[in-house]
C-alpha positions in Angstrom: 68.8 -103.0 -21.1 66.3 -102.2 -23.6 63.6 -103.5 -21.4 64.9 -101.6 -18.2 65.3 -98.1 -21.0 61.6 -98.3 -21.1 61.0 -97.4 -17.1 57.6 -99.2 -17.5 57.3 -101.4 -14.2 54.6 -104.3 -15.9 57.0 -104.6 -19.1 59.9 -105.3 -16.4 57.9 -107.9 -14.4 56.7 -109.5 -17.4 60.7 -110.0 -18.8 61.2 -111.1 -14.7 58.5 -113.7 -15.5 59.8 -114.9 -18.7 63.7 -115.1 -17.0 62.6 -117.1 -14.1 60.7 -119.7 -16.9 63.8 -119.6 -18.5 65.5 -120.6 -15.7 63.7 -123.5 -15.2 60.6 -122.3 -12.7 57.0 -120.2 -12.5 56.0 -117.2 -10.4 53.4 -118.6 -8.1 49.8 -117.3 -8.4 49.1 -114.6 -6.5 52.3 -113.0 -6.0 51.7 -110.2 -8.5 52.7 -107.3 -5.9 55.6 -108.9 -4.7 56.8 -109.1 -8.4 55.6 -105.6 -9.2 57.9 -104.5 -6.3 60.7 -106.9 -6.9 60.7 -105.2 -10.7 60.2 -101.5 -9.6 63.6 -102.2 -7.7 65.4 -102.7 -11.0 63.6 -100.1 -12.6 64.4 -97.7 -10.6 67.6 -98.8 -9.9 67.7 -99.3 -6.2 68.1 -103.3 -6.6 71.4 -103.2 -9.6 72.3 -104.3 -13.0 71.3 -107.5 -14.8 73.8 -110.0 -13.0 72.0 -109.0 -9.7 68.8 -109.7 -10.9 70.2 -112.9 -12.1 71.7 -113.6 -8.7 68.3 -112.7 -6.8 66.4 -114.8 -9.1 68.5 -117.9 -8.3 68.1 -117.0 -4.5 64.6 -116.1 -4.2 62.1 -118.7 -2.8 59.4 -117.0 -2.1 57.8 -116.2 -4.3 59.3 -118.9 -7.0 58.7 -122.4 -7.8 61.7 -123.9 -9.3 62.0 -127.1 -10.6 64.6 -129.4 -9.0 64.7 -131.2 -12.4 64.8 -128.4 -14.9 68.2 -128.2 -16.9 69.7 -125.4 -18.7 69.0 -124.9 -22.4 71.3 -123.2 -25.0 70.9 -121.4 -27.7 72.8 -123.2 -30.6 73.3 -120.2 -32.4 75.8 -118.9 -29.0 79.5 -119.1 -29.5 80.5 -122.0 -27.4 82.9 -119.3 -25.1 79.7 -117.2 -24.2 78.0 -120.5 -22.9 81.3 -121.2 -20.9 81.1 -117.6 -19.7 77.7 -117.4 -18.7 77.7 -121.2 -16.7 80.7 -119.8 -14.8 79.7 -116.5 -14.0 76.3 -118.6 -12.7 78.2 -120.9 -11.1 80.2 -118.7 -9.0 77.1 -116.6 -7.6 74.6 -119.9 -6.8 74.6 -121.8 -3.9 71.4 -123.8 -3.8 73.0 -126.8 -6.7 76.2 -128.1 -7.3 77.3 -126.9 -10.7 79.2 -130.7 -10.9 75.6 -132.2 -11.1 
């Protein structure tokens, strides 16, 4: 929320960038206005909250390289029930993996 407060379109495509690493893939070169427009959506508010972004993120292939090997890292310092929390609520909106893998 604190990057979305700002209303600055580059500082929102640059934490979209940074999410989708985090997730385990890379914008592809030459996509910059289609991540430019992907991020004005949130920061204008016509695409939703956080947990949509999440959701588009897992679902776009476009413009998204993911790797089919990456796993999810935590952050020891995370109580345990936030983890559990998070991998369910992730879970329940992906359908490109088996959460069972």
């Amino acid at each position: 929320s604190e990057i979305l407060a700002q209303s600055n379109v580059p500082k929102m495509a640059g934490f979209i960038e940074r999410l989708v690493h985090h997730m385990g893939g890379v914008v592809n070169p030459g996509v910059d206005d289609a991540l430019q427009t992907f991020a004005q959506g949130f920061v204008d508010g016509r695409s939703g909250g956080f947990e949509d972004l999440v959701s588009a993120l897992g679902s776009q292939s476009t413009w998204i390289d993911y790797d089919s090997h990456a796993k999810c890292v935590a952050s020891r310092s995370v109580q345990p029930s936030t983890i559990e929390q998070a991998t369910d609520w992730a879970c329940s909106q992906v359908t490109s993996f088996s959460c069972d893998d």
